[in-house]
N, C-alpha and C positions, 0 to 999 in steps of 0.2 A: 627418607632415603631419596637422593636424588637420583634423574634418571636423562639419559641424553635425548635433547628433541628430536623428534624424525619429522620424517615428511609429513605424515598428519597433524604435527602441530603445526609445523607452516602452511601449513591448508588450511587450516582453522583459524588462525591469526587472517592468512589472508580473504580467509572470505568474508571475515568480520569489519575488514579495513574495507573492503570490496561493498559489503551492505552497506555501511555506512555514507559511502560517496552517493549510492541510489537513492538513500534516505535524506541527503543534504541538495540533488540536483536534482528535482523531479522533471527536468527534460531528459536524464537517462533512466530515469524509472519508467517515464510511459516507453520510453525504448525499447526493455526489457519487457516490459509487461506484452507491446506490441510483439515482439518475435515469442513469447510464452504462447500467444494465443494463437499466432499464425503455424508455428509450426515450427517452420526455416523460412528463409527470404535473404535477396537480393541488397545491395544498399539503392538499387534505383525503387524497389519495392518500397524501400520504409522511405526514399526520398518523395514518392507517388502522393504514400496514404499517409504520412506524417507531416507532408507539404514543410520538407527540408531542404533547404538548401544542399546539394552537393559536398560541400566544403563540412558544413556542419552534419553533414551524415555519416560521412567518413571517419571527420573526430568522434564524434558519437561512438559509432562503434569501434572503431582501432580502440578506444577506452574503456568500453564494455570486454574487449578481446583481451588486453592485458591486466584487466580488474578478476581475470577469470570467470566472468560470469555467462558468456556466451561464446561459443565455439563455432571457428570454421570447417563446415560439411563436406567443402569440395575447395582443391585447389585451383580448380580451372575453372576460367573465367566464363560465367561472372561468379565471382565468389558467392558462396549462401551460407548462411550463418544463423545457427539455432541456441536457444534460450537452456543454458543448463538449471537446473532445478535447487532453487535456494530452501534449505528452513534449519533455520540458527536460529536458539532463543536467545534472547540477550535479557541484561538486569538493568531498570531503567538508576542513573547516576544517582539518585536518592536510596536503592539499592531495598525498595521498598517493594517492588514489584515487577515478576518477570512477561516477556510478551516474546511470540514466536513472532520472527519474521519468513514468511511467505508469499508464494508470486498474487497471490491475491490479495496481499497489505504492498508490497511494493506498486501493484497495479493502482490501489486504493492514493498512495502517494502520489504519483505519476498524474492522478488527476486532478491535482490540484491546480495543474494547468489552464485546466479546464471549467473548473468549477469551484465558484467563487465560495461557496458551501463549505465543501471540506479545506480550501485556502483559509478560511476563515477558522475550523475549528482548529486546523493544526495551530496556526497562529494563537490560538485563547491555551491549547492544551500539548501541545507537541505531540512527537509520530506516535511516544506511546499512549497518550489520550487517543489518538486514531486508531490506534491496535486496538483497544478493549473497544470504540466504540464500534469496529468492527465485528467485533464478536456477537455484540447486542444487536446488530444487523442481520447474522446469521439467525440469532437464536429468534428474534422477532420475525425475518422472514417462513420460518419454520413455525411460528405460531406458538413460541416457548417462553416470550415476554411481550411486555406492552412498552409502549416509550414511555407511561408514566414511569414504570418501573424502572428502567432505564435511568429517568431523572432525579428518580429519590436515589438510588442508588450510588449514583455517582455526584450531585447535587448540584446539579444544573436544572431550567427551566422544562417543563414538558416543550416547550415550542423548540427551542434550540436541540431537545434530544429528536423531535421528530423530524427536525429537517437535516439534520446530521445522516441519520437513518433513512431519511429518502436518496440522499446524495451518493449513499453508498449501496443504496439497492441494484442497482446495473455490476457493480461488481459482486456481490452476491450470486447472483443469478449467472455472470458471465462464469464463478470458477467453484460455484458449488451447488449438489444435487438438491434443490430445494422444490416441498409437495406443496406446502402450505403456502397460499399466497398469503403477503403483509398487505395491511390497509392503504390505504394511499392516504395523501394527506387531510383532504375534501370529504373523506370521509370519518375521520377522527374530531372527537367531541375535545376540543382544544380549546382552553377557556381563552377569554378576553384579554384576558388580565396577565397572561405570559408574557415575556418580553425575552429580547435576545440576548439578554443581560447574564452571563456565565460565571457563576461560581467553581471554579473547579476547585476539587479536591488533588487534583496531581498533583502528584510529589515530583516531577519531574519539570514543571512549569510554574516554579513560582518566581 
């Protein structure tokens, strides 16, 4: 029986097209991620501490504003504008396995700006190889797995799972209650003989 779409399917559609652009641009991911964590802010704020350009701060968020993913707080000037709250799960196109997107996998993306690490894993495994290896990030900073396991599991190198896992430890810590500290790297018995040589099993990256 068919039924007429209302406004929650066009909500959901668009905020599906809407994650998808933050998961393809991570200079609007760490944008989102940045106003997630501050709260609200200014565009001369995220031009400050994002060391943006004017011009590009603006597009920035004018794109963020009509992607519906952040909202403006106040009309008067200067405008301030806060991070609305994403979590869609989506199926990756192999249709083999699903992964929640969250402000702390968008964050996770966003830094791949930043960090040659997770640029690199996404590149071997795509966003949803990032998503589950995020999760192993939780569950290891929480003291519920090892990066070997990690490695077997998903069949990659222990070295390549441990440094994936340190890469994403700062966003663990920044967007979740974590008791149990993870090892650091200097302290893991990490054989010789690993290499950064990645076999993945993703169905989403071959």
């Amino acid at each position: 029986m068919s039924r007429t779409p209302n406004r929650t399917d066009g909500d959901i559609v668009r905020n599906f097209l809407s994650v998808a652009d933050l998961l393809e641009e991570p200079q609007l991911a760490q944008l989102y991620a940045y106003l997630t964590r501050e709260g609200e802010a200014t565009v001369q704020d995220v031009m400050d501490d994002l060391e943006l350009a004017q011009g590009t701060a603006y597009s920035y968020v004018n794109r963020l504003v009509d992607a519906g993913v952040i909202d403006v707080t106040d009309d008067e000037q200067p405008r301030r504008y806060v991070a609305r709250e994403i979590d869609l799960t989506v199926t990756t196109a192999a249709g083999d396995r699903e992964y929640t997107i969250t402000p702390a996998f968008i964050d996770a993306v966003g830094r791949r700006e930043t960090s040659a690490d997770i640029d690199t894993y996404i590149d071997r495994h795509g966003v949803a190889g990032l998503a589950t290896a995020l999760t192993y990030a939780v569950a290891r900073e929480r003291g519920e797995v090892t990066h070997r396991l990690m490695a077997e599991e998903l069949d990659i190198s222990a070295l390549a799972a441990e440094i994936i896992l340190q890469a994403l430890r700062p966003v663990v810590h920044e967007h979740y209650d974590i008791e149990a500290e993870g090892a650091s790297l200097d302290e893991l018995d990490i054989d010789d003989g690993d290499s950064m040589t990645v076999n993945t099993t993703d169905g989403d990256n071959r």
